[in-house]
N, C-alpha and C positions, 0 to 999 in steps of 0.2 A: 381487298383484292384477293380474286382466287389463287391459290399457289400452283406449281407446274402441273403437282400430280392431284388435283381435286376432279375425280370420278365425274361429277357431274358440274352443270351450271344452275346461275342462280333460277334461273326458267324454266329448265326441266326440274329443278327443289319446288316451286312453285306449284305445276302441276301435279306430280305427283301427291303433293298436301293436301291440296285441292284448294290455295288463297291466294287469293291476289297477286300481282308478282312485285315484290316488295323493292324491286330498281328505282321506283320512281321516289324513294325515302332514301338519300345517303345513311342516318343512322341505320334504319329496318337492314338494307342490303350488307352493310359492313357489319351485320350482328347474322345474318346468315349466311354472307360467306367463312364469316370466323367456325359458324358449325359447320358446312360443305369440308375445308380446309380441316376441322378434328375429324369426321365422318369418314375422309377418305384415306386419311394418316391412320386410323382404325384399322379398316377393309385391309389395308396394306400390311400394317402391322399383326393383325390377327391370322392372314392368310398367309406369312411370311413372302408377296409378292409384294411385282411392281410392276402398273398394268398398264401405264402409259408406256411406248417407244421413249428413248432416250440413251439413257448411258449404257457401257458396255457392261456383261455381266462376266464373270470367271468363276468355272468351279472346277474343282480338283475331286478325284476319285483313284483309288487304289484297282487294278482292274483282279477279276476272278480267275481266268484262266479257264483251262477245259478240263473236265473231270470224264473221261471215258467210262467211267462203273458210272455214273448216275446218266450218264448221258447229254451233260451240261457242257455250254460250251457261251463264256461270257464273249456276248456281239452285239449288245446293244446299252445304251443308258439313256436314262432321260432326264433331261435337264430339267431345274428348280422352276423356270421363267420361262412363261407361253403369254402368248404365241410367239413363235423367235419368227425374228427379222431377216431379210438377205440387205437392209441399208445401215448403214455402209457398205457392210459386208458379211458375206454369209459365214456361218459356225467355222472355227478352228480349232483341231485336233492337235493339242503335240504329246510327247511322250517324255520322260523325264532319260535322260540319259546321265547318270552319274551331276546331277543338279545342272545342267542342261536342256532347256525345253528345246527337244525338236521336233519340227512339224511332220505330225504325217504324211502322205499321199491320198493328197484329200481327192482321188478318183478310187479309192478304194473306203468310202465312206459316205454316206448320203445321213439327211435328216428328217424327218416329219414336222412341217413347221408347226400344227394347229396341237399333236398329243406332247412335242417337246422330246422327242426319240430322236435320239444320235447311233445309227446302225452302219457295220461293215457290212460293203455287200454280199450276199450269201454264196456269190460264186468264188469269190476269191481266198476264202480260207482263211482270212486275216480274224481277230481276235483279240481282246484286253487281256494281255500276258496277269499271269498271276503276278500279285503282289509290286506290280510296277503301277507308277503313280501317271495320272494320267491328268490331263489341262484341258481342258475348252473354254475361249474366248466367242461369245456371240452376244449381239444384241436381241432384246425379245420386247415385248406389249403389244398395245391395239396402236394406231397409226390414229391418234385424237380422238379426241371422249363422242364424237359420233360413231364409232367405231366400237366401242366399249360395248359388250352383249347386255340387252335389257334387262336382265335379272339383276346382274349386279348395280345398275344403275340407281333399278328399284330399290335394292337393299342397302346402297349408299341414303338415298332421300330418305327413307325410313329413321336409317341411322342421325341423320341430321335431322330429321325431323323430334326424334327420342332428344337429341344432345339441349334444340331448342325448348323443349318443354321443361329440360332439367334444367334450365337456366330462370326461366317464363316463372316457374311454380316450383323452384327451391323450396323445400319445407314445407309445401303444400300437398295436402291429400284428394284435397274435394275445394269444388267453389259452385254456387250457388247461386241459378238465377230464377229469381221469381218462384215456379215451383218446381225447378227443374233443377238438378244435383251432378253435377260430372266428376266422378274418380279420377286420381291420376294415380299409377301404377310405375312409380318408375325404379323400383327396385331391381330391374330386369330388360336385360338389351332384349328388343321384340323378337320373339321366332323364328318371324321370317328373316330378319338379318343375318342371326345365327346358321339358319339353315343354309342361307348366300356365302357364309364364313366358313362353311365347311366343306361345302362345292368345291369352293374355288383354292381351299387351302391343297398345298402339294407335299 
């Protein structure tokens, strides 16, 4: 069985492999969702995200304040988890008052759902006081693994595809048929995964 947050399906692992779709085996299926289910625990884990919609996130920041000689003036941050959500409910602001979270005036603040930027509006003057601790509550990911952007999809099937070979050809280097010889390389997560891992890391 796939778990809540596995990137992909057994169908789309399939294609992308480019074999058969292995559903109509309960063994075959239950040995590639078990790699889908590590593949996507990976992505997750290596990118420090979590790319399905689901639970609420919280993160805490200390704010900058404005520095008049450099011309700095903290108004913006941006949250760990993209793309953030308005279901349930859209990002909350509060502010720590003597270990008291209180909410800001959340009309004096907007977000950018897709870059994960929590900004006060630039007419109002408002600003992350130095040194004062700051809280946001919001929900983030794609709204179901159709939703989920191709590349990463790709680079999940890859990854499962790597996890299945490690399992297939444990302790194998090479297997031999007739006069044809195939390497296995699996000292090294592929490239392209990597490259997917680094994308998306925040």
């Amino acid at each position: 069985m796939l778990n809540s947050n596995a990137l992909i399906t057994v169908d789309t692992y399939s294609r992308a492999a480019r074999i058969p779709n292995p559903s109509q085996d309960p063994m075959d299926k239950a040995e590639v969702e078990f790699a889908i289910n590590s593949a996507s625990d990976y992505m997750e884990t290596e990118t420090g995200r979590t790319f399905l919609s689901g639970s609420i996130e919280t993160e805490t920041f200390i704010g900058q304040g404005c520095n008049v000689r450099y011309e700095y003036v903290h108004k913006s941050y941006t949250l760990q988890q993209v793309p953030i959500t308005n279901i349930p409910s859209i990002p909350v602001l509060y502010k720590d008052n003597n270990g008291t979270w209180d909410a800001v005036d959340a009309t004096t603040y907007t977000y950018d759902a897709v870059t994960g930027e929590l900004y006060f509006h630039s007419t109002n003057g408002s600003f992350f006081l130095e040194g004062v601790r700051y809280k946001v509550d919001y929900y983030s990911g794609y709204n179901g693994r159709a939703n989920i952007p191709g590349d990463l999809q790709m680079g999940t099937a890859l990854m499962t595809k790597f996890i299945m070979m490690s399992i297939k050809h444990a302790g194998v280097t090479q297997t031999t048929f007739g006069e044809k010889t195939h390497s296995y390389d699996l000292s090294e997560i592929p490239i392209l995964v990597q490259k997917v891992v680094k994308k998306y890391t925040r």
